[in-house]
C-alpha beads as a LAMMPS data file, in Angstrom:
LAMMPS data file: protein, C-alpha beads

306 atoms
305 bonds

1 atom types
1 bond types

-500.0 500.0 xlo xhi
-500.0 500.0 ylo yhi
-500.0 500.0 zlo zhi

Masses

1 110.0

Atoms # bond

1 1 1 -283.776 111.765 207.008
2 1 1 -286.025 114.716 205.399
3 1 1 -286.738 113.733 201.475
4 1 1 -285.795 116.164 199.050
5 1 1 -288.146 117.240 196.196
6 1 1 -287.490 118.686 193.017
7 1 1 -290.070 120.675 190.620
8 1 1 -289.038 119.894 186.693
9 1 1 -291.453 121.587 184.130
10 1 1 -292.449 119.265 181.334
11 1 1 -292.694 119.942 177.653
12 1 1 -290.711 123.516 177.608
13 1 1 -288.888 124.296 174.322
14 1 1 -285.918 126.163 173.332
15 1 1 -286.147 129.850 174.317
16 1 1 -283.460 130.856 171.686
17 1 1 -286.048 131.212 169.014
18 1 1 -287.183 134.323 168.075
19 1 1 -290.810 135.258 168.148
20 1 1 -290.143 138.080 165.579
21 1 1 -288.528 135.277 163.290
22 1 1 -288.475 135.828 159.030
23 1 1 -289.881 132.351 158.558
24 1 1 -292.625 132.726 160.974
25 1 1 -295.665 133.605 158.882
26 1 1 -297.390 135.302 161.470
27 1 1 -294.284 137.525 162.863
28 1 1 -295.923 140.392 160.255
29 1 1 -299.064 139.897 162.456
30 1 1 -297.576 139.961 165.641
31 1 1 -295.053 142.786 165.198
32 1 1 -296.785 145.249 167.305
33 1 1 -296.567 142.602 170.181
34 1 1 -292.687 143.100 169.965
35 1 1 -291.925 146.618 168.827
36 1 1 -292.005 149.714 170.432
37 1 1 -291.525 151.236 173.933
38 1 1 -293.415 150.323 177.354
39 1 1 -293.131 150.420 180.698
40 1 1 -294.375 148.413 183.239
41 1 1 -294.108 148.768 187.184
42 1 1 -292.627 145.517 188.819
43 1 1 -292.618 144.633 192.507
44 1 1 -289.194 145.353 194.162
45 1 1 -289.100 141.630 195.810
46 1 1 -289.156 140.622 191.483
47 1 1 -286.523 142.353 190.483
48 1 1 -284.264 139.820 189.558
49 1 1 -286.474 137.682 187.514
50 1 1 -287.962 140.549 185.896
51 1 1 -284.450 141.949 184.994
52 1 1 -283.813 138.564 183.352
53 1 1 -287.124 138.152 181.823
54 1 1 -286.763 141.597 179.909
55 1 1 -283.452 140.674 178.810
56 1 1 -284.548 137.731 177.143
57 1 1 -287.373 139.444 175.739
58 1 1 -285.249 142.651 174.166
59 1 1 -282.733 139.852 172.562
60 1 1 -285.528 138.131 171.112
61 1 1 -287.352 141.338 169.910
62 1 1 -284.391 143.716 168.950
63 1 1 -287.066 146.336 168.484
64 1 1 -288.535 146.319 171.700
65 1 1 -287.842 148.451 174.905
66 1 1 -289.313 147.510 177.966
67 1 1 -288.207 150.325 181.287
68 1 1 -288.823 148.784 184.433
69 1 1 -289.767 150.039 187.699
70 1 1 -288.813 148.581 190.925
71 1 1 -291.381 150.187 193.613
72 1 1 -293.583 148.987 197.048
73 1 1 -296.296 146.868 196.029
74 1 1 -298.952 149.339 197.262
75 1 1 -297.430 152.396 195.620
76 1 1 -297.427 150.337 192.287
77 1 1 -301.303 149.811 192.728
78 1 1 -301.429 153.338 193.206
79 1 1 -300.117 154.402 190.644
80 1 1 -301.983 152.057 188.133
81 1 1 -305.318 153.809 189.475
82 1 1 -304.140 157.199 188.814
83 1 1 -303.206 155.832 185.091
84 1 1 -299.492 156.207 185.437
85 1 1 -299.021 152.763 184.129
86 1 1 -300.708 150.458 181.859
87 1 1 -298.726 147.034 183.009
88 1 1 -297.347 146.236 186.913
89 1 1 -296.487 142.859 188.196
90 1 1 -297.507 142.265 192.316
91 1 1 -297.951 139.717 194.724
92 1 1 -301.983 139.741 194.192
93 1 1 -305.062 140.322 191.840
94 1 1 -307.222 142.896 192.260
95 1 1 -309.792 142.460 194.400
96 1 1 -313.703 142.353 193.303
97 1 1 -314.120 145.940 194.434
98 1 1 -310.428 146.911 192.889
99 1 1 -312.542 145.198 189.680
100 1 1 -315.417 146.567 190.056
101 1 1 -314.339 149.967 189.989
102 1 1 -312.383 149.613 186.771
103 1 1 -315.439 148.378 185.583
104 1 1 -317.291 151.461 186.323
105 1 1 -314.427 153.024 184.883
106 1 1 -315.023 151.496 181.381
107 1 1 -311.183 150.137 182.148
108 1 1 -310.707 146.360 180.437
109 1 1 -307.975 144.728 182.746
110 1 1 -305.990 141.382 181.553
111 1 1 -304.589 139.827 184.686
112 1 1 -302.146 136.839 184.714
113 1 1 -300.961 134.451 187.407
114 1 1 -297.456 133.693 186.667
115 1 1 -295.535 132.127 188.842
116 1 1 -295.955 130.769 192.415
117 1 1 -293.027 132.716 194.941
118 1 1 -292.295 132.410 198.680
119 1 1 -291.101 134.896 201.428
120 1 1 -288.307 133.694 202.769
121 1 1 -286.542 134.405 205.788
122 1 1 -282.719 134.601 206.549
123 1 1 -280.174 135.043 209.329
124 1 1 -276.228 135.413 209.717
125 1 1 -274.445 132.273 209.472
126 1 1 -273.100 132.586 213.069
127 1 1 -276.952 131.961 214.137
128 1 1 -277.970 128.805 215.674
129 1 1 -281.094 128.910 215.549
130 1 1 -282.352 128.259 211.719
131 1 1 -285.600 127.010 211.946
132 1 1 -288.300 128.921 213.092
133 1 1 -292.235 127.614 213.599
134 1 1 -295.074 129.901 212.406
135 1 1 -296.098 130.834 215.905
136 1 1 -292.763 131.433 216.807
137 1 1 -292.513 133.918 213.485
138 1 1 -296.071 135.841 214.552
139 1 1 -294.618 136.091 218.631
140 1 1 -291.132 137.962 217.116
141 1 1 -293.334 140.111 214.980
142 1 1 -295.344 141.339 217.658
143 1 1 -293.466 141.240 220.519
144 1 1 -290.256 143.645 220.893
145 1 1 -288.929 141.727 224.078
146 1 1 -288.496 138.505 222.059
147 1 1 -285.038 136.830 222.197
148 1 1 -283.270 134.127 220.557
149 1 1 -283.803 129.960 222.313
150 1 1 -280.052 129.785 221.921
151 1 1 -278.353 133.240 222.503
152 1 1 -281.027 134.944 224.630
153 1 1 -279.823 138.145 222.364
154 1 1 -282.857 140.383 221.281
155 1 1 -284.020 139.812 217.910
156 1 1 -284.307 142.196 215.199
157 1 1 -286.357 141.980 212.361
158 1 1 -285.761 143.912 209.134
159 1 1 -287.990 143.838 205.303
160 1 1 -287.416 145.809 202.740
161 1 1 -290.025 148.469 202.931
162 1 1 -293.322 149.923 204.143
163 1 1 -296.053 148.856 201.820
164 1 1 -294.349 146.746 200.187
165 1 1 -295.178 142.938 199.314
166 1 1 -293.287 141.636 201.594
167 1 1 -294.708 144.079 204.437
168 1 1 -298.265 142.862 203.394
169 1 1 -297.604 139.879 203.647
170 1 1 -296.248 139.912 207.065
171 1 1 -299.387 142.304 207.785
172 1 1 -302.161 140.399 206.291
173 1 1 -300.784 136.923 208.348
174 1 1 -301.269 138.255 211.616
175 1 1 -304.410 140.338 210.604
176 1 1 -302.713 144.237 212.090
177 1 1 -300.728 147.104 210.343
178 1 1 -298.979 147.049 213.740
179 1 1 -295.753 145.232 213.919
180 1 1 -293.212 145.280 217.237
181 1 1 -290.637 148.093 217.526
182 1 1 -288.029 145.564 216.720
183 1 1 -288.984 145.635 213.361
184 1 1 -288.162 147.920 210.740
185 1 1 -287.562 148.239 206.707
186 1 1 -284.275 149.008 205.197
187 1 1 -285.170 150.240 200.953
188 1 1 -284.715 147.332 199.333
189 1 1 -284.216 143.515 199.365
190 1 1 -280.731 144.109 198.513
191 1 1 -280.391 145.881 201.688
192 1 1 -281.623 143.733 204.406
193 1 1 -279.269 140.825 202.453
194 1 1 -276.434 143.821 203.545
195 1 1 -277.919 143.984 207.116
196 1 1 -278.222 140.570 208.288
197 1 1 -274.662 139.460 206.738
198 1 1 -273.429 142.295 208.992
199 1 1 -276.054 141.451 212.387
200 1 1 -275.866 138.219 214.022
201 1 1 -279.087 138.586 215.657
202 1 1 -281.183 139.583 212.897
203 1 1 -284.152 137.672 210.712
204 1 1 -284.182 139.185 207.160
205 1 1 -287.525 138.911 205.125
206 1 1 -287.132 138.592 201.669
207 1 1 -288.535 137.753 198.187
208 1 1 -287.190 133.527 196.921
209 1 1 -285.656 135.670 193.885
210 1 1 -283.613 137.458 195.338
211 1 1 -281.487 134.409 196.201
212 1 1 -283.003 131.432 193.917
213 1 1 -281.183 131.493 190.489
214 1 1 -277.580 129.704 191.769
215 1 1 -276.748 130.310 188.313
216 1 1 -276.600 133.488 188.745
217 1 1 -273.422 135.283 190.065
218 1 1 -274.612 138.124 191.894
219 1 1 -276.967 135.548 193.617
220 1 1 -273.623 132.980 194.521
221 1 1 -272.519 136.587 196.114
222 1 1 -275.666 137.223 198.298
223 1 1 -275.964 133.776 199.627
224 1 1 -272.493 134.248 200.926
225 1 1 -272.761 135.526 204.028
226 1 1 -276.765 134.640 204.560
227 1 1 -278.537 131.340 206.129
228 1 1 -281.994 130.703 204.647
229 1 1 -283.889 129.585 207.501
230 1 1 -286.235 126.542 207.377
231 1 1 -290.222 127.191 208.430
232 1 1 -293.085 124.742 209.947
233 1 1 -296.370 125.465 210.621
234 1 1 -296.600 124.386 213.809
235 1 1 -293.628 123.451 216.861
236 1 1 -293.912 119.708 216.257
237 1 1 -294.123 119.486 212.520
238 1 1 -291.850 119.053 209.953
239 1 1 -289.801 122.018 208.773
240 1 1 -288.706 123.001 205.140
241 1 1 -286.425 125.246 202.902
242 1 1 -288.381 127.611 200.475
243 1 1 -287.176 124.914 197.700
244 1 1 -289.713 125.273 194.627
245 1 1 -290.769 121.428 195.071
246 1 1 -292.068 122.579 198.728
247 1 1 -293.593 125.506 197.260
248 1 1 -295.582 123.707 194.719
249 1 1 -296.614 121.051 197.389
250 1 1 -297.313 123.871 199.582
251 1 1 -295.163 122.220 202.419
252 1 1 -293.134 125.207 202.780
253 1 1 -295.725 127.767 204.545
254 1 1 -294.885 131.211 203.765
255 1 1 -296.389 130.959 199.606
256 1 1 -297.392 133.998 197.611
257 1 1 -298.357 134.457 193.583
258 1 1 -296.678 136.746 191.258
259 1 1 -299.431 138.566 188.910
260 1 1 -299.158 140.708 185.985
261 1 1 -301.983 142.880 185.177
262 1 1 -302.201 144.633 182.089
263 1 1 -304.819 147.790 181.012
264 1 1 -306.308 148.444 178.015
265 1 1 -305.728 147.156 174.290
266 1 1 -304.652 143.355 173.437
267 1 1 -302.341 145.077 170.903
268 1 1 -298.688 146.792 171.368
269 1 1 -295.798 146.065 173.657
270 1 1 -297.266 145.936 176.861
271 1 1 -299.430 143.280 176.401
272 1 1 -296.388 141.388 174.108
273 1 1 -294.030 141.142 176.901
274 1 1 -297.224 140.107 179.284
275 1 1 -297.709 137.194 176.353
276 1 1 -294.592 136.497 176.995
277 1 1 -294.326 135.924 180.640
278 1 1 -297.253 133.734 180.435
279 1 1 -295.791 131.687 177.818
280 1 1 -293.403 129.174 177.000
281 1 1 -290.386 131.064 177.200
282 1 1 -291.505 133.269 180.005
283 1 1 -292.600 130.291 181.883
284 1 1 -289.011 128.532 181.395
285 1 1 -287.098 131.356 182.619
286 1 1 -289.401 131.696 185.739
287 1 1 -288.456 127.993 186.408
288 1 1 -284.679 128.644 185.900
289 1 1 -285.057 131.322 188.846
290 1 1 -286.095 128.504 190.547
291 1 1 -289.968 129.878 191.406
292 1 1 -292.871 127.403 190.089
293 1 1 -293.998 128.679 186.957
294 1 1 -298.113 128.973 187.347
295 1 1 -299.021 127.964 183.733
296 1 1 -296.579 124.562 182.577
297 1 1 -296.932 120.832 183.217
298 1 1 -295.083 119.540 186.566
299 1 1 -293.762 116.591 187.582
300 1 1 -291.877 116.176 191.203
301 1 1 -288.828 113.809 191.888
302 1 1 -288.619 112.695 195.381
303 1 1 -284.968 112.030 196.364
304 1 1 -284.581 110.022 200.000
305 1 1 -281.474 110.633 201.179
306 1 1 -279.164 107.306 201.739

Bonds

1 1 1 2
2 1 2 3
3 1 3 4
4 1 4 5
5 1 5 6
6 1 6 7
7 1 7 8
8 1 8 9
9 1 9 10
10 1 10 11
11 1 11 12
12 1 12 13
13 1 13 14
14 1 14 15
15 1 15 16
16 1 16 17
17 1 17 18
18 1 18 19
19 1 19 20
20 1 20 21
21 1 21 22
22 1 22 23
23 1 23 24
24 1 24 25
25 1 25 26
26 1 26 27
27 1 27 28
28 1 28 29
29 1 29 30
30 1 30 31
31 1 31 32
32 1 32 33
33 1 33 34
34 1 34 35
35 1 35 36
36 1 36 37
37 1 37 38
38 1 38 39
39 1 39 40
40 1 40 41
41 1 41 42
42 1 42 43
43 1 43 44
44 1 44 45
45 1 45 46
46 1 46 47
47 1 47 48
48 1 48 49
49 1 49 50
50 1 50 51
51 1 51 52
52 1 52 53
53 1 53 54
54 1 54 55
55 1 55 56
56 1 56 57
57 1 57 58
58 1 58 59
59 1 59 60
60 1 60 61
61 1 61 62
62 1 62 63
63 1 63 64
64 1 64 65
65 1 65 66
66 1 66 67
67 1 67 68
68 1 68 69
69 1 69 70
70 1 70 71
71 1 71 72
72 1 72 73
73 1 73 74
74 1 74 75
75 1 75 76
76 1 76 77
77 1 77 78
78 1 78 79
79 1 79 80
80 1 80 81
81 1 81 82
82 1 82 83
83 1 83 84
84 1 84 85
85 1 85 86
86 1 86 87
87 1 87 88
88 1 88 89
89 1 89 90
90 1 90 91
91 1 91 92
92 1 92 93
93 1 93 94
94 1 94 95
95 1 95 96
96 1 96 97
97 1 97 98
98 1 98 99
99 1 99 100
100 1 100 101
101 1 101 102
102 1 102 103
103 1 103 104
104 1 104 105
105 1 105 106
106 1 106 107
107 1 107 108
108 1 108 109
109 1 109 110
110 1 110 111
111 1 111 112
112 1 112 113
113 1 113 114
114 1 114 115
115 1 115 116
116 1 116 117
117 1 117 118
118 1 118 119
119 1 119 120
120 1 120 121
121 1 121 122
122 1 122 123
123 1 123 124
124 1 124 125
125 1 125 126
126 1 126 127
127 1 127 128
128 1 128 129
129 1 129 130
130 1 130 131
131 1 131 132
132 1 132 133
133 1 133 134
134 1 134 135
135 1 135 136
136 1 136 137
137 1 137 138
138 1 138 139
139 1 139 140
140 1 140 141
141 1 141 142
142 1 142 143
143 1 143 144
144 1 144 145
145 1 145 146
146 1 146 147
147 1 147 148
148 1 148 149
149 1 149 150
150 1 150 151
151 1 151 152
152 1 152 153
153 1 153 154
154 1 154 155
155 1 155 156
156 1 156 157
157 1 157 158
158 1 158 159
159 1 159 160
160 1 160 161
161 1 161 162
162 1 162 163
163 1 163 164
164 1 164 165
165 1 165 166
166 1 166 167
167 1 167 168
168 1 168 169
169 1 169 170
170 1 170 171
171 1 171 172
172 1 172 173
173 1 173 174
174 1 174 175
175 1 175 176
176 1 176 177
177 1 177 178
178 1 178 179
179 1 179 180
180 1 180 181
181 1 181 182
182 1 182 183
183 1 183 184
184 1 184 185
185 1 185 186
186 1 186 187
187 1 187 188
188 1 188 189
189 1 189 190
190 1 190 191
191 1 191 192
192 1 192 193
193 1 193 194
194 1 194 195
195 1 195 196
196 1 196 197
197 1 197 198
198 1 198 199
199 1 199 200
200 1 200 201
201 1 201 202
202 1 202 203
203 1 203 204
204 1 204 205
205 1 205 206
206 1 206 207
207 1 207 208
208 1 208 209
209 1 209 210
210 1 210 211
211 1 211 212
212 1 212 213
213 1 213 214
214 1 214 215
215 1 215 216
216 1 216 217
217 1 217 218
218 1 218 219
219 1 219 220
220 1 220 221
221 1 221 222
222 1 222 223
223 1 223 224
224 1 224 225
225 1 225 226
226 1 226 227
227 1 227 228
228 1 228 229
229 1 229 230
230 1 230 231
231 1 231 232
232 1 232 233
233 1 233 234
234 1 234 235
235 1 235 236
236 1 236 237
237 1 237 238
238 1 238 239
239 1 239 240
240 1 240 241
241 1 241 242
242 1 242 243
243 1 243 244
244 1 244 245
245 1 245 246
246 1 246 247
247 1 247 248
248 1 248 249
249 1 249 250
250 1 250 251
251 1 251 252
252 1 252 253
253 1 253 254
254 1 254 255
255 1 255 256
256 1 256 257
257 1 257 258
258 1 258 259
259 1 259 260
260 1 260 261
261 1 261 262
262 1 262 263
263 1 263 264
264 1 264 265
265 1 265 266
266 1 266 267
267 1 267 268
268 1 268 269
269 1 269 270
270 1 270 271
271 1 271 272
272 1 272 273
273 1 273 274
274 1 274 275
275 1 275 276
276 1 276 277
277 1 277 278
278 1 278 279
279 1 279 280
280 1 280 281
281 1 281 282
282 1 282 283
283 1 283 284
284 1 284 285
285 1 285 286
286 1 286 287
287 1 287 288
288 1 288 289
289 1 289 290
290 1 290 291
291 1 291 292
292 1 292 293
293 1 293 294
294 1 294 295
295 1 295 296
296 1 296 297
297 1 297 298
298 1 298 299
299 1 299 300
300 1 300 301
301 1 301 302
302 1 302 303
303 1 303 304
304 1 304 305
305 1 305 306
């Protein structure tokens, strides 16, 4: 029987207190960190946890606005290095050239690992086949002629967009730009959920968020209809669920980071909410969307099913 793990984050207070709080002595200090406007451009495949996250963040700093942006990873970047945007959240750091440039630039960057996050794959309920190897993954990707073991239907694959993270990182694992013409992009996340509840033969690729937080009813309402698909490495290994235990064993293959990277001054609202995610209170409500939070104690439970 396959064990179950689960991730629990140690030592993570209450997030009901305010940071902007009359009897903390340093909320004068720190006011600039929680007033004002800002806005920040997030990865689409985040949106969920981000739309929670600056929530929480408003509530606890009634004189803060934070706009989001949900764009393509690569139009995001973009943007940042035409100054458009001070703060964006990705799947990546910069690079040392993307650095070095900035450098050059006189440009002071913060950036901020926050959370670890997995692609994950899904299919229609009425599929059979639910667990895929990473060869087998690469081979559908590539090759347009590819069919199902069970059904010998074609397969279709659909993301959410060009350029997007989740198009990277289907791009950077087999090295090419050029995927098969059985696979296309939709606009969002939200969208290939819609498509492979109403295809059979489809594979959706999507960002863990989008379906993680089973508190959450919109989320209860997506995984209706969906199967999240279990991945191995290789055809005679062990497969497993994109469960955050996995991901912070790294048993579950298909891992990516969540950054936020920040321009400029260590003062005003931007770099607050930035503060935030990083911290204590950021860090538990990355864990309640069921992603490993990158910067809090761990400790795993191993379950062995009876």
């Amino acid at each position: 029987m396959k064990r179950l793990i689960f991730l629990l984050t140690v030592g993570l207070g209450s997030i009901l207190q305010s940071c902007d709080s009359p009897q903390n002595p340093l909320a004068y200090v720190k006011e600039t960190h929680g007033r004002g406007k800002a806005t920040i451009y997030v990865e689409e495949s985040f949106k969920p946890l981000f739309e929670t996250s600056i929530s929480t963040f408003e509530s606890l700093n009634p004189k803060a606005k934070i706009t989001a942006k949900y764009l393509a990873e690569n139009d995001i970047i973009q943007s940042f290095f035409e100054n458009k945007v001070k703060t964006i959240a990705i799947s990546r750091d910069f690079t040392k050239t993307e650095k070095k440039y900035l450098k050059n630039k006189n440009v002071e960057v913060t950036s901020e690992r926050i959370a670890l996050d997995a692609v994950t794959l899904i299919v229609n309920p009425e599929n059979n086949d639910t667990i895929i190897s990473i060869a087998q993954l690469k081979k559908y990707l590539t090759d347009k002629s590819s069919v199902w073991p069970s059904s010998k239907k074609a397969i279709t694959i659909v993301f959410d967009q060009e350029n997007s993270a989740n198009y990277n990182y289907l791009t950077e694992m087999l090295q090419t730009k050029k995927l098969g013409t059985n696979v296309f992009a939709a606009h969002s996340n939200e969208e290939v959920i819609a498509y492979v509840k109403k295809n059979k033969d489809a594979i959706g690729v999507i960002g863990l968020n989008w379906i993680s937080d089973q508190e959450d009813f919109e989320v209860l309402n997506f995984l209706d209809g969906i199967h999240v698909m279990d991945v191995k490495i290789t055809e005679d290994s062990e497969s497993f669920k994109p469960i955050n235990g996995f991901i912070y064993t790294r048993e579950y293959p298909l891992i990516r980071d969540v950054w936020m990277i920040n321009k400029g001054s260590r003062a005003g609202l931007n770099t607050g909410f930035q503060n935030f995610m990083v911290g204590e209170k950021g860090q538990m409500l990355i864990h309640k969307s069921e992603l490993v939070p990158a910067n809090n104690p761990v400790r795993l439970i191993q379950m062995n099913p009876i």
